[in-house]
NULUM-388686 format. One record per residue (C-alpha): residue number from 1; residue in three letters; x, y, z. Coordinates in pm, whole numbers, plus 50000, padded with zeros to 5 digits. Each point is the difference from the previous one (the first is absolute). Layout:
! NULUM-388686
{node NUM ALA {X Y Z}} ...
//
This chain:
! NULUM-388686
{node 1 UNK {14892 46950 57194}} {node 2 UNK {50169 49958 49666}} {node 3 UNK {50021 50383 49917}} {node 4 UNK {50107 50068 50396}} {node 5 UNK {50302 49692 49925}} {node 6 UNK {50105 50180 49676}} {node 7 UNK {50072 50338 50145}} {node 8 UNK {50187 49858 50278}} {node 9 UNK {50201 49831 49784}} {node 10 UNK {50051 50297 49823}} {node 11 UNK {50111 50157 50267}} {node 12 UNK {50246 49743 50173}} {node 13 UNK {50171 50024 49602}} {node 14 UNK {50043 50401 50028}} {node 15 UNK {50142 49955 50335}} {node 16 UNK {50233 49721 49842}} {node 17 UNK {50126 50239 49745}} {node 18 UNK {50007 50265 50254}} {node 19 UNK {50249 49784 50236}} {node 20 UNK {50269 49930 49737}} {node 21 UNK {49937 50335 49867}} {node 22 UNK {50097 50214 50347}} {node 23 UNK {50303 49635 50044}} {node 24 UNK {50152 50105 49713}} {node 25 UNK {49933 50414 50090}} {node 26 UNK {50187 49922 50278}} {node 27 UNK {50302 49846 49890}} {node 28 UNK {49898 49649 50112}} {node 29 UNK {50004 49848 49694}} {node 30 UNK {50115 50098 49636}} {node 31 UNK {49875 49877 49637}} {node 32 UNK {49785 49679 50044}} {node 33 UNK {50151 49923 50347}} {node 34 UNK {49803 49915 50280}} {node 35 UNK {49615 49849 50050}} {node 36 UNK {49684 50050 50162}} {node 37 UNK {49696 49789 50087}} {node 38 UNK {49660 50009 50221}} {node 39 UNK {49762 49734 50147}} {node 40 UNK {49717 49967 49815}} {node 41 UNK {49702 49757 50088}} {node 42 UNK {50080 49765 49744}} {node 43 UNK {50344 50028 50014}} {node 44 UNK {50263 50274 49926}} {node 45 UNK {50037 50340 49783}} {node 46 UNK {50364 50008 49894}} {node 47 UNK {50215 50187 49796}} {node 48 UNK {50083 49896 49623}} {node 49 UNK {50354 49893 49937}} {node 50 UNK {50242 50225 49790}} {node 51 UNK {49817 50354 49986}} {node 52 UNK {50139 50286 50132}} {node 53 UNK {49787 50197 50291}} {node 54 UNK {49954 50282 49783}} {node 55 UNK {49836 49822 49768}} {node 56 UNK {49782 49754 50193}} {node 57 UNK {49621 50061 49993}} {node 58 UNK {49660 49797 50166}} {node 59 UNK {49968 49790 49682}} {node 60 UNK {50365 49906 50068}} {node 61 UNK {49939 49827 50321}} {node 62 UNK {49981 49675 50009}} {node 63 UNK {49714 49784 50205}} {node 64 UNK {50118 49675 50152}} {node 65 UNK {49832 49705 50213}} {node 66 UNK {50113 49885 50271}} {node 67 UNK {50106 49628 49769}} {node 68 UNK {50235 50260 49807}} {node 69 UNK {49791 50008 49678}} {node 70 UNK {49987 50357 49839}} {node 71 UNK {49761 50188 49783}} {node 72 UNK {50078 50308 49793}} {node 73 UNK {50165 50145 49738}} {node 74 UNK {50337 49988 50164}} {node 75 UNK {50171 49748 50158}} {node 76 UNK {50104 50006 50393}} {node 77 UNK {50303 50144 50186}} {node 78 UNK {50244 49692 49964}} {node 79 UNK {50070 50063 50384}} {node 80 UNK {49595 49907 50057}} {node 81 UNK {50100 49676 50176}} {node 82 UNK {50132 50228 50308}} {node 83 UNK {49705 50211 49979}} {node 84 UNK {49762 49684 50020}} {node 85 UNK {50193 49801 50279}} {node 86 UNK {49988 50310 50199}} {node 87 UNK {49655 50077 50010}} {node 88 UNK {49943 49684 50057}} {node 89 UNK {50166 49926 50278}} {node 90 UNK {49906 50379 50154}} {node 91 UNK {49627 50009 49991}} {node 92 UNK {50024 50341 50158}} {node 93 UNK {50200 50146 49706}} {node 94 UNK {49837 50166 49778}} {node 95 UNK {50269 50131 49748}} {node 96 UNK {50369 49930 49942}} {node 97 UNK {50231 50201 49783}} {node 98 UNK {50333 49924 49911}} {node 99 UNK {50299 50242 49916}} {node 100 UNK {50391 50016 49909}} {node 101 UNK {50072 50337 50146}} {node 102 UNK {50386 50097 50014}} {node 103 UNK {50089 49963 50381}} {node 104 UNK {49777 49725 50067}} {node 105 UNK {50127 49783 49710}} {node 106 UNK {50384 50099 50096}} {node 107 UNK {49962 49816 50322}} {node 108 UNK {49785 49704 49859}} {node 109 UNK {50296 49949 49771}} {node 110 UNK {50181 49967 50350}} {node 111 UNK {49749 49780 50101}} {node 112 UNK {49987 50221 50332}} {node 113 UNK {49656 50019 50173}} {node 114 UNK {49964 50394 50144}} {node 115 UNK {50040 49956 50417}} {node 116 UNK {49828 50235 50222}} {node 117 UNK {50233 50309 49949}} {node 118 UNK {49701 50171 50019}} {node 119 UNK {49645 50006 50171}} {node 120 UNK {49825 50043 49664}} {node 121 UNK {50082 49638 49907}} {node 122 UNK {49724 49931 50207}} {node 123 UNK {49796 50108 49718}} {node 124 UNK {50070 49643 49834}} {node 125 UNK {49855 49810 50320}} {node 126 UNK {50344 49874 50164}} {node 127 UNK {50295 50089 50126}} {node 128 UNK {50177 49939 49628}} {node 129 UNK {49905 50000 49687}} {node 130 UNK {50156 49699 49862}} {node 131 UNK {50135 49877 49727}} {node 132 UNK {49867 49736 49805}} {node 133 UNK {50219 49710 49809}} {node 134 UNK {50061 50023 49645}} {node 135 UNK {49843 49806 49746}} {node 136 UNK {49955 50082 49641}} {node 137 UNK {49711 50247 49888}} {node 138 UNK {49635 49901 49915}} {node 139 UNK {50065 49700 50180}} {node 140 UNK {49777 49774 50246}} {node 141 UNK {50351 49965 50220}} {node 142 UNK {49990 50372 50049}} {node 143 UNK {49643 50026 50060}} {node 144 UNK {50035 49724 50311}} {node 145 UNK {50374 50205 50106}} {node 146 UNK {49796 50325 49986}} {node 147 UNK {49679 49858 50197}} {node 148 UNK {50312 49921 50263}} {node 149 UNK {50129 50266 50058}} {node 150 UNK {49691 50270 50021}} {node 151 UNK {49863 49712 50288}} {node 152 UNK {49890 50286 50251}} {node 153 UNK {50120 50257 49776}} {node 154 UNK {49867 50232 49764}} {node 155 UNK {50325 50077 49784}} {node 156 UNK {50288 49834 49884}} {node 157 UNK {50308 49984 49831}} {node 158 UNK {50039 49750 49705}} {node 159 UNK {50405 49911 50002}} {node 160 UNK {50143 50112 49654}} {node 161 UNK {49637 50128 49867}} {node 162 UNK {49832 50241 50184}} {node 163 UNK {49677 50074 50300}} {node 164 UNK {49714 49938 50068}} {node 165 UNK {49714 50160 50196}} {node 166 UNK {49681 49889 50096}} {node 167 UNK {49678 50214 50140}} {node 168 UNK {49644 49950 50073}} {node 169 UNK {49969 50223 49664}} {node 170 UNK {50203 50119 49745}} {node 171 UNK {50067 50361 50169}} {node 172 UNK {50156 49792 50340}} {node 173 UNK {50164 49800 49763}} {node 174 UNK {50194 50283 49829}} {node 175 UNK {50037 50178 50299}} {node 176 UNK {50234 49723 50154}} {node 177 UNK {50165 49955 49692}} {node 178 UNK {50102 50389 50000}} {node 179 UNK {50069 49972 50373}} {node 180 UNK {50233 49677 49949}} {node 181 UNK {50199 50162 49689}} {node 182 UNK {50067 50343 50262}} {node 183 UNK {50111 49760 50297}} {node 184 UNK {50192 49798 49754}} {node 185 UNK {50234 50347 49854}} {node 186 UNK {49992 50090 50380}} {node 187 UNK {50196 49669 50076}} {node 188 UNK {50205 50010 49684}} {node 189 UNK {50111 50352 50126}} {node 190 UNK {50104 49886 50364}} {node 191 UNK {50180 49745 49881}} {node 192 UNK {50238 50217 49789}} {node 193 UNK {50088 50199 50372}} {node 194 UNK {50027 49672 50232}} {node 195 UNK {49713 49766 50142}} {node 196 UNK {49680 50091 50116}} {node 197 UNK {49885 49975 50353}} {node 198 UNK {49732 49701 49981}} {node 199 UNK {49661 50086 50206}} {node 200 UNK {49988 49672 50270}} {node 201 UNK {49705 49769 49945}} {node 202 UNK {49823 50128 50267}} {node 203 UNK {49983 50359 49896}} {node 204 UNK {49867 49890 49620}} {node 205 UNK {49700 49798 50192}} {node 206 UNK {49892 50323 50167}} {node 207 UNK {50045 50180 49662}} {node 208 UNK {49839 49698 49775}} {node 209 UNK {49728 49987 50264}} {node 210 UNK {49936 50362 49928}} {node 211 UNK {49981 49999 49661}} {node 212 UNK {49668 49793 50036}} {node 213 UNK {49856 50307 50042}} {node 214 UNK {50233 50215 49776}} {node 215 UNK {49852 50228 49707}} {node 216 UNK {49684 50182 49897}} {node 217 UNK {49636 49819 50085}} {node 218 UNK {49883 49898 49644}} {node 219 UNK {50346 50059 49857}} {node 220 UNK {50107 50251 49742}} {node 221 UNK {49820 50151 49748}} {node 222 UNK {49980 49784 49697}} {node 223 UNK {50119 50097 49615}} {node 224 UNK {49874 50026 49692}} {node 225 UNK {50129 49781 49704}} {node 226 UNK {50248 50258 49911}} {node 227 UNK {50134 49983 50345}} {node 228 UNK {49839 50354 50138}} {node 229 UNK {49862 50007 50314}} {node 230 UNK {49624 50068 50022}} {node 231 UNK {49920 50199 50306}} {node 232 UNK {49788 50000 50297}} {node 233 UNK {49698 50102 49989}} {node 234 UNK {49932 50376 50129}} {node 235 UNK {49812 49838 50314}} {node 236 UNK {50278 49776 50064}} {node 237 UNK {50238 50320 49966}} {node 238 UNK {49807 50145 50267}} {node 239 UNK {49996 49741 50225}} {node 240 UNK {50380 49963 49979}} {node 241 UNK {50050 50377 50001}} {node 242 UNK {49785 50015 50338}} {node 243 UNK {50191 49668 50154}} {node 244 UNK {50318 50170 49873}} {node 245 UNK {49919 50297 50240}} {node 246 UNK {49892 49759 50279}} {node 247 UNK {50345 49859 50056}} {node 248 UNK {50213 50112 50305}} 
//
């Protein structure tokens, strides 16, 4: 049990590393920006605080209980208060990462939650992704503002700071937090022509309702701690090749 414990430990690290690693690919974050952290059964894996994605590797990850002491050689992200409120108040999460992408953080500095100009905010569980109030960084006020505002949500704004996105693992995760940074430089691009036409509330329950069965079975195919993708295997290739050619 020990030796099966270790190498799935090892493994939730790599895929850690390989999170902030294909963030800051991406342009969500930049430098030592941004955070990352999975349930564990004891507590939490998180992110260290201050090291820059590209440098980050498994020994860097912190382990944390669920009482917020920490063992390792580095100490925690300083926003691990969020990160710990959250999964504990979301027993169904299984990952949250946090980002300060450009478009994203332009309107949090607004303090504007995103409205439904577009089905795809769906994708965050509501009919907005909202905005959550300020409070200053690595703080227990933020953690209980952010728990708030994700309530039936799985992404949010943080006003002046940043988002955050939540997933059953750390791929979902990421995935929302791409998908919110798009719809947010969507948005900042209507507004520079006029105002976008708002989808009513009763159109975004048919499209949230939807979404519950939105996305590949088993999700997507995970990465490697340098952030590669690792295949299918050939009989899985098949089998989507042949349902591929099955579709009308």
């Amino acid at each position: 049990m020990k030796a099966a414990s270790a190498v799935a430990d090892r493994r939730l690290r790599a895929k850690i590393v390989a999170a902030m690693r294909a963030m800051d690919a991406r342009g969500l974050n930049r430098g030592s920006a941004g955070n990352a952290s999975a349930r564990t059964a004891a507590g939490m894996l998180i992110t260290p605080t201050g090291i820059p994605a590209d440098r980050l590797r498994r020994a860097d990850i912190v382990a944390m209980a669920e009482d917020g002491t920490w063992s390792g050689r580095r100490a925690p992200s300083s926003e691990w208060h969020f990160h710990a409120a959250i999964l504990a108040a979301r027993p169904e999460i299984g990952a949250v990462v946090h980002a300060h992408p450009p478009f994203a953080t332009t309107l949090a500095t607004l303090r504007r939650p995103i409205p439904a100009f577009h089905y795809m905010i769906a994708i965050a569980g509501g009919d907005t992704i909202r905005c959550a109030r300020y409070a200053t960084f690595g703080t227990r006020a933020l953690a209980r503002n952010a728990v708030a505002a994700l309530a039936g949500r799985k992404a949010c704004l943080l006003a002046n700071h940043g988002l955050i996105a939540l997933g059953r693992d750390l791929d979902e995760a990421e995935t929302i937090a791409i998908e919110v940074e798009a719809l947010a430089e969507q948005y900042w691009r209507a507004l520079q022509i006029g105002r976008p036409t708002i989808l009513s509330a009763a159109e975004m329950r048919r499209v949230v309702a939807a979404f519950a069965t939105y996305g590949q079975p088993g999700g997507v195919e995970p990465r490697n701690e340098r952030g590669r993708a690792r295949g299918p295997a050939p009989d899985r290739r098949r089998r989507d090749a042949i349902s591929r050619r099955s579709r009308p």
